[in-house]
C-alpha positions in Angstrom: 0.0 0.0 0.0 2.8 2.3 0.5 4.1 2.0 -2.7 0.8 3.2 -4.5 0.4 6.2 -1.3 3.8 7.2 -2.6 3.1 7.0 -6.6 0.2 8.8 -5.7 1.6 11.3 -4.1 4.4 11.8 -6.1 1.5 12.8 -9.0 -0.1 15.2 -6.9 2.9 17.1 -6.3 4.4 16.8 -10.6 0.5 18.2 -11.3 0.7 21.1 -8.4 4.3 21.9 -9.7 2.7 22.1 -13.4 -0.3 24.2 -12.1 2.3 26.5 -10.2 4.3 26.9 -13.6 1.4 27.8 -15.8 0.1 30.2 -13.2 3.0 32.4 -13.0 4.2 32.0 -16.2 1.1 33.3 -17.0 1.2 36.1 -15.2 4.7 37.0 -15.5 4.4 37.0 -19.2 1.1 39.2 -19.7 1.9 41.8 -16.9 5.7 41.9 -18.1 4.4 42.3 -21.6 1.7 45.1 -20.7 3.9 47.4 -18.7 6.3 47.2 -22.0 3.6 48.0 -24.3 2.2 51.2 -21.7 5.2 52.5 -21.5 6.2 52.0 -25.4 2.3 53.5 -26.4 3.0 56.8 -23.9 6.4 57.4 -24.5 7.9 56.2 -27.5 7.1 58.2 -31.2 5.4 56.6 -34.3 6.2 56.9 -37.7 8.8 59.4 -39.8 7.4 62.3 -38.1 8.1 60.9 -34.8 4.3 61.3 -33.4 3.6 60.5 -30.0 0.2 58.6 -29.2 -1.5 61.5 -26.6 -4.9 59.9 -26.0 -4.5 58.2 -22.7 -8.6 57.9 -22.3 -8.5 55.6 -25.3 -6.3 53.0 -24.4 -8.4 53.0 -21.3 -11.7 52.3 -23.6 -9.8 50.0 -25.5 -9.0 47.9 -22.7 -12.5 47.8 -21.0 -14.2 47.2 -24.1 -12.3 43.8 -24.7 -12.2 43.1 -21.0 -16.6 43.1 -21.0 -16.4 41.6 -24.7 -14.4 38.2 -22.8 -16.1 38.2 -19.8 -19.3 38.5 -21.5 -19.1 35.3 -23.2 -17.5 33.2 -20.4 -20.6 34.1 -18.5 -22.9 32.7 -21.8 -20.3 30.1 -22.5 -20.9 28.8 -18.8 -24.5 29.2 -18.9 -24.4 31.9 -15.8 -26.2 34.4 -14.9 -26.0 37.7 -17.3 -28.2 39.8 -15.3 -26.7 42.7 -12.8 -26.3 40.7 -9.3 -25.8 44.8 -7.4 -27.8 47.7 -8.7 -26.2 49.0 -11.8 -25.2 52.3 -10.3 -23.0 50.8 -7.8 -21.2 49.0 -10.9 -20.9 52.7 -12.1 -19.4 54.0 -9.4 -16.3 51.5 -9.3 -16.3 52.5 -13.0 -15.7 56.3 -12.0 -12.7 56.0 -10.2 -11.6 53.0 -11.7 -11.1 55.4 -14.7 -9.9 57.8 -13.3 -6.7 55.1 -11.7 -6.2 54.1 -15.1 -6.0 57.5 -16.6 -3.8 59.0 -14.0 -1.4 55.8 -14.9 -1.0 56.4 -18.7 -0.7 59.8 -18.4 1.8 59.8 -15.4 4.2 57.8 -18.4 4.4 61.4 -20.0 6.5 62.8 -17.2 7.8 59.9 -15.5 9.7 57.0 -16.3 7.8 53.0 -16.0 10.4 52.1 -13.3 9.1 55.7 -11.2 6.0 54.6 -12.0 6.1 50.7 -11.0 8.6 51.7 -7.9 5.5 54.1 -6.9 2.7 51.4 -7.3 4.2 49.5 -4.2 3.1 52.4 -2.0 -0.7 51.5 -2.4 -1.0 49.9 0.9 -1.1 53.5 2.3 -3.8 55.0 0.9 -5.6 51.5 1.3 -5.1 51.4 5.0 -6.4 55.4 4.7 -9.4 53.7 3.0 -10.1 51.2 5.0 -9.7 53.0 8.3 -12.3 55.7 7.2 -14.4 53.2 4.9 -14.3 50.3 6.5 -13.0 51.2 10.6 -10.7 48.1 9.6 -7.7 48.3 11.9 -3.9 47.1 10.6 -1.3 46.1 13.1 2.3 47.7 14.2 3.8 45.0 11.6 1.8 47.0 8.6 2.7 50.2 9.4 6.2 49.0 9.6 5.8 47.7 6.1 3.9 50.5 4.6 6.1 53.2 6.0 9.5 51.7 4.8 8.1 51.0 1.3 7.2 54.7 1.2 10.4 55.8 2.5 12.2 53.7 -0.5 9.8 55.2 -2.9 10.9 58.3 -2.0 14.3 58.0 -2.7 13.9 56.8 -5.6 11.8 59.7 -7.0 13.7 62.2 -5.3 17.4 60.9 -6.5 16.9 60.2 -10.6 20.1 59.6 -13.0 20.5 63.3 -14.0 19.9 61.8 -18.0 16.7 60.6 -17.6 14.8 62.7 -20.1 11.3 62.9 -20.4 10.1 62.8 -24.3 7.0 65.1 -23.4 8.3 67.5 -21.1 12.1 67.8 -23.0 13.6 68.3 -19.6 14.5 65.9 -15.8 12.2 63.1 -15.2 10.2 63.1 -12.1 8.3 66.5 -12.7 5.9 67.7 -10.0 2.9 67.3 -12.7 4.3 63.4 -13.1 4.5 62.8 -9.4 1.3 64.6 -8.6 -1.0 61.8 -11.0 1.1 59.2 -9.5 -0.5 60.3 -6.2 -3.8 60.7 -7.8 -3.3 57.1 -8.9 -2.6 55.8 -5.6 -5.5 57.8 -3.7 -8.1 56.7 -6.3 -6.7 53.0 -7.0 -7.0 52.5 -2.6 -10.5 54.2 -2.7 -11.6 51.5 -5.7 -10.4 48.7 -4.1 -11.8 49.3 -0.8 -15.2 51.1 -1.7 -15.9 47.8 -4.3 -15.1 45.6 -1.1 -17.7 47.3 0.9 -20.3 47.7 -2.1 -20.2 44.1 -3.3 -20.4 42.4 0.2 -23.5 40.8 0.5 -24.2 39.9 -3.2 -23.1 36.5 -3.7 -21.7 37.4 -7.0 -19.8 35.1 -10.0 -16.5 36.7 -10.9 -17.1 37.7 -14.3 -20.5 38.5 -13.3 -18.4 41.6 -11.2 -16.1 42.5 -14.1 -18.7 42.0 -17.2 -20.6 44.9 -15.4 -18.1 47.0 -14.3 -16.4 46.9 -17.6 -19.3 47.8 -20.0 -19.8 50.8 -17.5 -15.6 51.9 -17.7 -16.5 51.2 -21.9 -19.1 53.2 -21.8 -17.8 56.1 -19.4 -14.5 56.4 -21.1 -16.1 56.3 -24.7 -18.2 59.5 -23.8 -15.1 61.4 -22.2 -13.4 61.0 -25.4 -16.5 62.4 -27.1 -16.8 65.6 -25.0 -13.2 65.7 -25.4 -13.1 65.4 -28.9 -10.4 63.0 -28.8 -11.8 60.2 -30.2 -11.6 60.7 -34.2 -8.2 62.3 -33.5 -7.4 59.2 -31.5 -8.7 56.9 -34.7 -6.9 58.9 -37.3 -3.8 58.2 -35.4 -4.2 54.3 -35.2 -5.2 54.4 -38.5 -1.9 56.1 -39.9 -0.2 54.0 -37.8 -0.7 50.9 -37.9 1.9 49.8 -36.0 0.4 51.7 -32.8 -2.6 50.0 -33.5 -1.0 46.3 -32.9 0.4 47.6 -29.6 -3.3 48.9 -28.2 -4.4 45.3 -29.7 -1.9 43.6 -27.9 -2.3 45.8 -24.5 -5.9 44.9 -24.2 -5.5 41.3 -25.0 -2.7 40.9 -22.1 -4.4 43.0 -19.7 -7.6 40.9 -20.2 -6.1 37.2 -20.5 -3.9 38.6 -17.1 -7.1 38.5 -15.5 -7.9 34.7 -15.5 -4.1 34.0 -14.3 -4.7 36.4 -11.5 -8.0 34.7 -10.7 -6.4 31.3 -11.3 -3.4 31.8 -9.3 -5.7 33.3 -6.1 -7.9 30.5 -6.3 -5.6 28.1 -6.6 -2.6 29.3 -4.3 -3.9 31.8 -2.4 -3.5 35.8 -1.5 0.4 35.0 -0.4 1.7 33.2 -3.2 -0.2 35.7 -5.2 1.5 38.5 -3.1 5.4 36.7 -3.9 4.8 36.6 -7.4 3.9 39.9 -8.4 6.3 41.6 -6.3 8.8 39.7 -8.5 6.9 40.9 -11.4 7.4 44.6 -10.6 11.3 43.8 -9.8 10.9 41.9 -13.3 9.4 44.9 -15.4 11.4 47.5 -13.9 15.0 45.6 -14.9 13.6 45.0 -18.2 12.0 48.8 -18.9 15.5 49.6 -18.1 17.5 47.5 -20.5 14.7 48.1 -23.0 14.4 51.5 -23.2 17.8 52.6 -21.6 16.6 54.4 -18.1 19.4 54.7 -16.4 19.6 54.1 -12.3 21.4 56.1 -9.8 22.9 54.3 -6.9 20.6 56.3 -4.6 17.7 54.6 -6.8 19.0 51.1 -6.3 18.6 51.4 -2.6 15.8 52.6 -3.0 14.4 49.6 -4.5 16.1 47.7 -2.6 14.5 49.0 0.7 10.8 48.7 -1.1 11.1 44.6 -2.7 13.0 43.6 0.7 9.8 45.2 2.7 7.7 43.6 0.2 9.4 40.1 0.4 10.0 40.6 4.2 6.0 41.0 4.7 4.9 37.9 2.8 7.7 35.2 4.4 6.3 36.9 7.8 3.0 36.0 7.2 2.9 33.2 5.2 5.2 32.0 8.2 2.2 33.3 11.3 -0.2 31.0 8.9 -2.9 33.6 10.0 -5.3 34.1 7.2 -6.9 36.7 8.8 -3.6 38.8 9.2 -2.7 37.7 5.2 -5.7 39.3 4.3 -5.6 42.6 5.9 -4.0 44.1 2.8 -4.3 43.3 -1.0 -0.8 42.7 -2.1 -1.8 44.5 -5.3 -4.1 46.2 -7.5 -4.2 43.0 -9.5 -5.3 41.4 -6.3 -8.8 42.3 -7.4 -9.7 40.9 -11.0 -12.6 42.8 -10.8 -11.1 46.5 -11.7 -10.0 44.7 -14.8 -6.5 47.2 -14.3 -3.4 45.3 -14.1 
């Protein structure tokens, strides 16, 4: 009998390690891939006359339109419910300031740099523990305001000490302009109040994932495509992808990583939990910001590098702590990132 326990065993543990390859290969690829392509779209010039791509509100429409357009048809594909679970209106207000996260992302590329940008992202769990605190009278231990201000104090340094030949294409001077800086706060303050104000709206509805996204989506789709009327930046918008085609691929591809990122986040939660989750896209960030800097030749001041160093070894240092308590409670207290919640559809 022991041999077969053993055999057994031995499958379980080949088909968990197969599992645990797709799912971060999965979303190491798409997320790698997608901050490449944002920053590319934003900040790199298309065509002979060297025309940079403006309309920030577009990609967002782009990506929320294919995002509802999948979702959509898992829900008919699985034969589950289609009809609104929550009153549409609270689907519309996740949509507001869901929107608003995502534009204050692209447009923060302008001014500063992806690894800026990424290095930033990390500092969510402040505003979330903000959030919470006035949203949801949740209460966080010593241990997270440890975390949260050491991964702010890294973030800092890295903003505030660039390479002196970091060059903004929009601006033509220094990376790391107050205008940049001041949407990457807007990002962070909006991104913790979506996060925490869907938590509180949506508990209570026994709700089917892409039930939560579909819904959400088509409101973002619809939302962003009527800011880019009243704008006017729509046809402009258009006429640009359709001179350059090339641009066009790259929105293509953003949307279809951003919304096939979505399952592998879902996947990997379900199947590994919020920790494992938490490990793997702090390597992701470390990932995309080596790579942005190879790609498109950001250079690093040593200033930056301990910078960085301070924020992924707060990072790491948070998940082995609490993976190693076994609490669940005290592993969910904070999301370990936005793409902790597959239903904003933002990765």
């Amino acid at each position: 009998m022991a041999e077969p326990d053993s055999v057994n065993e031995a499958k379980e543990k080949k088909k968990k390690l197969w599992k645990a390859v797709f799912a971060i290969s999965g979303i190491m690829i798409t997320l790698v891939i997608y901050g490449l392509l944002q920053e590319k779209i934003m900040r790199v010039p298309y065509g002979l006359k060297k025309e940079y791509f403006k309309h920030s509100l577009f990609l967002v429409f782009c990506n929320r339109l294919t995002t509802s357009a999948v979702s959509a048809a898992a829900l008919l594909a699985s034969k589950k419910v289609l009809d609104p679970v929550a009153p549409v209106y609270k689907y519309c207000l996740i949509s507001v300031t869901n929107i608003l996260t995502t534009t204050c992302q692209y447009e923060a590329l302008k001014y500063v740099s992806f690894p800026v940008q990424t290095l930033a992202k990390c500092a969510k769990m402040i505003p979330v523990m903000v959030w919470g605190t006035l949203i949801m009278q949740k209460k966080y231990r010593g241990f997270d305001y440890l975390v949260a201000f050491l991964v702010t104090l890294g973030c800092s340094v890295f903003i505030l000490f660039p390479a002196g030949d970091d060059i903004s294409p929009y601006n033509k001077g220094r990376e790391n302009t107050v205008w940049g800086v001041s949407l990457m706060v807007g990002y962070l303050g909006f991104d913790g109040f979506t996060s925490t104000f869907q938590d509180k709206l949506f508990k209570g509805y026994n709700m089917e994932i892409h039930n939560q996204i579909f819904y959400t989506t088509i409101c973002s789709s619809i939302l962003s495509f009527t800011g880019l009327i009243l704008q006017g930046h729509l046809l402009p918008a258009v006429d640009f992808v359709s001179r350059h085609r090339d641009c066009l691929f790259d929105i293509a591809l953003l949307s279809t990583v951003a919304t096939a990122s979505q399952f592998f986040i879902s996947y990997t939660i379900r199947t590994f939990g919020a920790l494992t989750f938490a490990a793997i896209m702090t390597t992701r960030q470390l990932v995309s910001i080596m790579l942005s800097c190879i790609w498109f030749s950001h250079p690093l001041s040593w200033e930056q590098c301990i910078g960085s160093v301070i924020v992924f070894g707060s990072l790491y240092a948070k998940t082995l702590l609490k993976k190693r308590s076994e609490n669940p409670q005290a592993a969910q207290e904070l999301p370990p990132d936005e793409e902790a919640q597959p239903l904003k559809g933002n990765p």
